[in-house]
C-alpha positions as CSV (number, residue, x, y, z in Angstrom):
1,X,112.5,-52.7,-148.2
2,X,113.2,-55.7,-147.2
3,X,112.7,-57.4,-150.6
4,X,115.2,-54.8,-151.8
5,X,117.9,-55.9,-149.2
6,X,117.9,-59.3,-149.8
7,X,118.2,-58.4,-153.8
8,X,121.1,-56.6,-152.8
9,X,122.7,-59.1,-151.2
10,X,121.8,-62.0,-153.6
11,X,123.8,-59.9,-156.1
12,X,126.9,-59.3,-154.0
13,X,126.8,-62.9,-153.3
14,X,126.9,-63.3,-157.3
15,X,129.4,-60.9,-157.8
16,X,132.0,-62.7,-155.3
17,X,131.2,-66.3,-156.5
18,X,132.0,-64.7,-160.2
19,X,135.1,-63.3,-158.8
20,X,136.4,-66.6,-157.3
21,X,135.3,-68.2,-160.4
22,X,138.0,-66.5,-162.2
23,X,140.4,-66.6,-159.6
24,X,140.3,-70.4,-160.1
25,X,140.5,-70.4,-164.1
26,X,143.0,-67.4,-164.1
27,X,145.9,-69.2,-161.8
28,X,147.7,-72.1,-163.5
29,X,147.4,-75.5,-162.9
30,X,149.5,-77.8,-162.6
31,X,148.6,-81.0,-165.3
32,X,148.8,-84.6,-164.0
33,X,149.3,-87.2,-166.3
34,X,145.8,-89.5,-167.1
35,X,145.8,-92.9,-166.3
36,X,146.7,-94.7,-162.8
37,X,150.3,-96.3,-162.1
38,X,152.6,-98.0,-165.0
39,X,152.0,-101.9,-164.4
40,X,155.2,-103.1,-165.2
41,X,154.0,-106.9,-163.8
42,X,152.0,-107.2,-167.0
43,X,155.2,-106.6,-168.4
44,X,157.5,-108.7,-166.9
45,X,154.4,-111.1,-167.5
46,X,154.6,-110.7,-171.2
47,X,158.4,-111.0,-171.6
48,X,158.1,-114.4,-169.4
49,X,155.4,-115.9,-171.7
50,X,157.8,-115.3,-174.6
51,X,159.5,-119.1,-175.7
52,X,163.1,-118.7,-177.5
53,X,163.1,-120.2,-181.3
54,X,160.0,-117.7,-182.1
55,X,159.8,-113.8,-182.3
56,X,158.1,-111.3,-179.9
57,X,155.1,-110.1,-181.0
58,X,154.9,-107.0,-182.2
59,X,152.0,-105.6,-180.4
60,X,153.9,-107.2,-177.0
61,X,157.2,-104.6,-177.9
62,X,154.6,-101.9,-178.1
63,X,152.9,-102.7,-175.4
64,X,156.3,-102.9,-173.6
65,X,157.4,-99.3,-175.4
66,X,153.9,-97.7,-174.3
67,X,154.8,-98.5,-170.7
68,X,158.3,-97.5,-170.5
69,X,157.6,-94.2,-172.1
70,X,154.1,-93.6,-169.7
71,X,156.7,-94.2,-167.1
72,X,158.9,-91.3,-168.1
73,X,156.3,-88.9,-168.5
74,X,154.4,-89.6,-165.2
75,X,158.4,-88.9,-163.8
76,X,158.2,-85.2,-166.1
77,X,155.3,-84.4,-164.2
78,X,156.9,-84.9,-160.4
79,X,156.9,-81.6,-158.8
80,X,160.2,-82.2,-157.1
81,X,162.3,-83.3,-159.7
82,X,166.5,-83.0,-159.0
83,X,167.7,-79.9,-160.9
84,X,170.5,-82.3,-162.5
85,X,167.6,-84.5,-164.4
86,X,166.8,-84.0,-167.8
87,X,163.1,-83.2,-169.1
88,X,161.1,-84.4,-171.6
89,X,163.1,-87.4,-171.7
90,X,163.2,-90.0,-174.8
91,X,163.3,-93.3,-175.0
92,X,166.2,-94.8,-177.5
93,X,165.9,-95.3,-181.0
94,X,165.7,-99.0,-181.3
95,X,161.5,-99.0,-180.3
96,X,161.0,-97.3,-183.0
97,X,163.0,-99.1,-185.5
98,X,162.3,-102.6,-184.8
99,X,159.0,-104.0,-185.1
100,X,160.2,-107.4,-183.5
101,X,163.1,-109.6,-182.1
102,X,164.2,-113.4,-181.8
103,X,163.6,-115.1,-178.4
104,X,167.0,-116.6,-177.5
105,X,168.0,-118.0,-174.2
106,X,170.9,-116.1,-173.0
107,X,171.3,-112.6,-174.6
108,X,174.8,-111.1,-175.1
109,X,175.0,-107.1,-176.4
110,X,178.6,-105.9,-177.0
111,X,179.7,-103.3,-178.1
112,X,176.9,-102.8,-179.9
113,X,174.9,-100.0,-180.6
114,X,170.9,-99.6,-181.5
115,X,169.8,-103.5,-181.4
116,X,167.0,-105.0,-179.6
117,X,167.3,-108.1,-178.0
118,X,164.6,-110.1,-175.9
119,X,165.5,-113.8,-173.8
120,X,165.8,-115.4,-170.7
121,X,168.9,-113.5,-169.1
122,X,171.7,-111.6,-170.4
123,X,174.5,-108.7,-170.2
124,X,175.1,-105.3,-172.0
125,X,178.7,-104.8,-171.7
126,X,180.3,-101.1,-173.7
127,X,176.5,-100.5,-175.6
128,X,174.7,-97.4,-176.3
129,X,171.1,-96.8,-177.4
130,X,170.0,-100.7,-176.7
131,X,167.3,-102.8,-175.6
132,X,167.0,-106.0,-173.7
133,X,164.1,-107.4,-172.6
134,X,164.5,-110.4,-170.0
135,X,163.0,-113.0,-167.9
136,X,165.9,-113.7,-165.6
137,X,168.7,-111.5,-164.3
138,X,170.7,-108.9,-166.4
139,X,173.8,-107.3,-166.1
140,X,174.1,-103.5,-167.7
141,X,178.3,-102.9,-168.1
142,X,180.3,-99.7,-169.3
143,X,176.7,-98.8,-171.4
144,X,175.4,-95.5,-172.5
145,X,171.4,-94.9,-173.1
146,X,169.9,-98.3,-173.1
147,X,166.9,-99.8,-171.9
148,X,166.8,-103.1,-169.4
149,X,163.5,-104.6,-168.4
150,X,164.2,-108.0,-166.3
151,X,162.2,-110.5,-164.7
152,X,164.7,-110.7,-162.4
153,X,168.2,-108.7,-160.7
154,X,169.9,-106.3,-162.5
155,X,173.2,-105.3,-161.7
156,X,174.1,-101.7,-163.3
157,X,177.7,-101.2,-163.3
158,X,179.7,-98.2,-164.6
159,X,176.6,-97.0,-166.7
160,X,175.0,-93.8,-167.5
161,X,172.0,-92.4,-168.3
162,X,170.0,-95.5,-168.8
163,X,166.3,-96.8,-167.5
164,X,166.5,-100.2,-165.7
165,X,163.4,-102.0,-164.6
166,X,163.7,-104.8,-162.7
167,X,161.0,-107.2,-160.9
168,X,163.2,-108.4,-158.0
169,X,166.4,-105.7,-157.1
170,X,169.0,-103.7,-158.5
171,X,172.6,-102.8,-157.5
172,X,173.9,-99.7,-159.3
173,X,177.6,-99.1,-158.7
174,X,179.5,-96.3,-160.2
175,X,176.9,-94.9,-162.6
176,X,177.3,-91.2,-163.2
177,X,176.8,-89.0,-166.0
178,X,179.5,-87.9,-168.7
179,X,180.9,-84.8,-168.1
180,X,181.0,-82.4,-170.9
181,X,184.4,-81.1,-172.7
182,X,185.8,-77.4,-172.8
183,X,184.5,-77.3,-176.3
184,X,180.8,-78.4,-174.9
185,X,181.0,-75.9,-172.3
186,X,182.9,-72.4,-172.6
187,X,184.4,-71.3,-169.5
188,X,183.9,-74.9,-167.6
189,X,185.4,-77.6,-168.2
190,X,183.7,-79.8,-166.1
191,X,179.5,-79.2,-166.3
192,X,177.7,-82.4,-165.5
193,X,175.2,-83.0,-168.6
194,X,171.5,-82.8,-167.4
195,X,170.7,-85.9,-167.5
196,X,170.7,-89.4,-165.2
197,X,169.4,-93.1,-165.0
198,X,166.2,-93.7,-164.0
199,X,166.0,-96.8,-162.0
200,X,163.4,-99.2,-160.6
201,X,163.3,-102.3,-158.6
202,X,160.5,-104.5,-157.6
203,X,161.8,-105.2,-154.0
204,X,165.3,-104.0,-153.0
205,X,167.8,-101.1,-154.1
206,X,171.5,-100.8,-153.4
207,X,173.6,-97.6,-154.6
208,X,176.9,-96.9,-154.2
209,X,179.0,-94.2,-155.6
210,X,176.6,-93.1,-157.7
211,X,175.4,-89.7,-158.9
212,X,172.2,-87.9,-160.5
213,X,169.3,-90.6,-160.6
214,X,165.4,-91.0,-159.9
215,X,165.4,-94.5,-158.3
216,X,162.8,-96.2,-156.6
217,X,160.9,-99.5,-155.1
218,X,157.5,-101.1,-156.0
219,X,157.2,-103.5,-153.0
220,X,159.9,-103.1,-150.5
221,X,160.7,-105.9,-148.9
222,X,161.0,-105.0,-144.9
223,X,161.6,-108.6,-143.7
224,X,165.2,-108.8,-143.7
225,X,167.5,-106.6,-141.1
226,X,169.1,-103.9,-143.7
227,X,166.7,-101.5,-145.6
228,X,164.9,-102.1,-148.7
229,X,166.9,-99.1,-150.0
230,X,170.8,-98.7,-149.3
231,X,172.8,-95.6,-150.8
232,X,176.7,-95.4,-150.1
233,X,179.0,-92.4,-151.4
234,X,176.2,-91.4,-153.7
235,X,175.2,-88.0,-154.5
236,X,172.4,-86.5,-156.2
237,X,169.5,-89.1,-155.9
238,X,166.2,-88.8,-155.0
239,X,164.3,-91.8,-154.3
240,X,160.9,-92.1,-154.6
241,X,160.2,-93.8,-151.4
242,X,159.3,-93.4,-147.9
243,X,162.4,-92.1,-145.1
244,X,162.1,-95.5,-143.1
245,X,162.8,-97.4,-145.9
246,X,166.0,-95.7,-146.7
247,X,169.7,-95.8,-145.5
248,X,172.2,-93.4,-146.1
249,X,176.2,-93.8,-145.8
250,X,178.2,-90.3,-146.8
251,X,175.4,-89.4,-149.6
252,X,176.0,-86.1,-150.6
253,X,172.3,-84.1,-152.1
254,X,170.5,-87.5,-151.7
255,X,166.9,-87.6,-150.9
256,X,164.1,-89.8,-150.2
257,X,160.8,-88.1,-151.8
258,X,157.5,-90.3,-151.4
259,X,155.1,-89.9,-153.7
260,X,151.3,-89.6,-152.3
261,X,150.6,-90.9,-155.7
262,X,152.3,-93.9,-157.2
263,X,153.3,-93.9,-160.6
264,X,154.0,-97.0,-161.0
265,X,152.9,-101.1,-159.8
């Protein structure tokens, strides 16, 4: 009798760990992307060692490409993204077009469209669809779609839709995205596309009047009085960083959203 009881109850026990077994498999899951954080200082390193007068290696711009676009893909798979970012996102043509570029000492894109360039410093000023690769500081003006790794600062003025990288800070002023025409949108003639810059600085983040972004800091720096991360008149961007390290002036739909994983170094 007793043998049969605990027979009995070995095969309910069965029975239950089968059910939650399928429980598990049955509900979805969400996929994380493999690997740990982007290390964008093996980046920065890369485009440092480069000496104008010679060409960037080609397995350097892919190595460059291959972190920019693990970047973008660890951002697809944030469980909080801003309804007003875009998924799936690309990175521009050029990466796949060039296989390499001249080192030159100051780099100067305008009003140019497509074209890699890597150098010491430089400025983007009225460009779509560009690269530029840096050591130094960089300046992104009135551009559409490009790319800016730098060694340095970045200032990001009156630019949309673009993904800036920078080792030391980055001041974004009056980036937002285009609006759509009539024709684009029937019955609205003003629909925000769903889209935004995705921004990243090493130490220090400034903001103002500014709309739809993902924006972030590495390494805040916390040693001098003001925040690592200041936002003014901005709305619609969540920054991937801790409250504390945040201060807001009339933001409008801004948020600060740390990650319990980092996806990037």
């Amino acid at each position: 009798m007793n043998m049969l009881k605990v027979g009995r109850m070995l095969l309910a026990l069965s029975m239950i760990v089968t059910i939650v077994g399928l429980g598990q498999t049955a509900a979805p899951i969400k996929t994380q992307p493999a690997g740990g954080p982007v290390d964008f200082s093996a980046v920065h390193k890369l485009i440092a060692n480069a000496n104008a007068g010679t060409d960037f290696p080609e397995g350097d711009l892919n190595k460059v490409k291959a972190a920019l676009s693990q970047l973008l893909v660890r951002l697809d798979a944030l469980e909080k993204p801003h309804p007003g970012m875009s998924k799936n996102r690309k990175l521009p043509i050029p990466f796949d077009r060039f296989r390499t570029a001249e080192v030159v000492e100051k780099v100067s894109i305008v009003q140019q469209a497509k074209s890699l360039f890597v150098g010491k410093e430089g400025r983007i000023v009225q460009s779509s669809q560009s690269v530029m690769l840096v050591s130094g500081d960089a300046e992104v003006i009135q551009s559409e779609n490009c790319v800016v790794v730098a060694g340095g600062h970045v200032k990001m003025i009156q630019s949309r839709n673009c993904i800036v990288v920078a080792d030391r800070s980055v001041k974004m002023s009056q980036c937002f995205p285009r609006n759509k025409g009539p024709n684009q949108a029937p019955g609205n003639d003003r629909i925000p596309e769903p889209v935004g810059s995705v921004v990243v600085a090493g130490e220090r983040l400034e903001c103002s009047q500014s709309q739809v972004a993902i924006a972030f800091v590495l390494r805040p720096d916390r040693t001098k009085e003001t925040a690592p991360i200041q936002s003014i008149q901005c709305q619609d961007i969540v920054f991937l960083n801790a409250l504390n390290d945040w201060k807001s002036i009339q933001d409008t739909n801004c948020r600060a959203d740390p990650l319990t994983t980092p996806v990037a170094k």
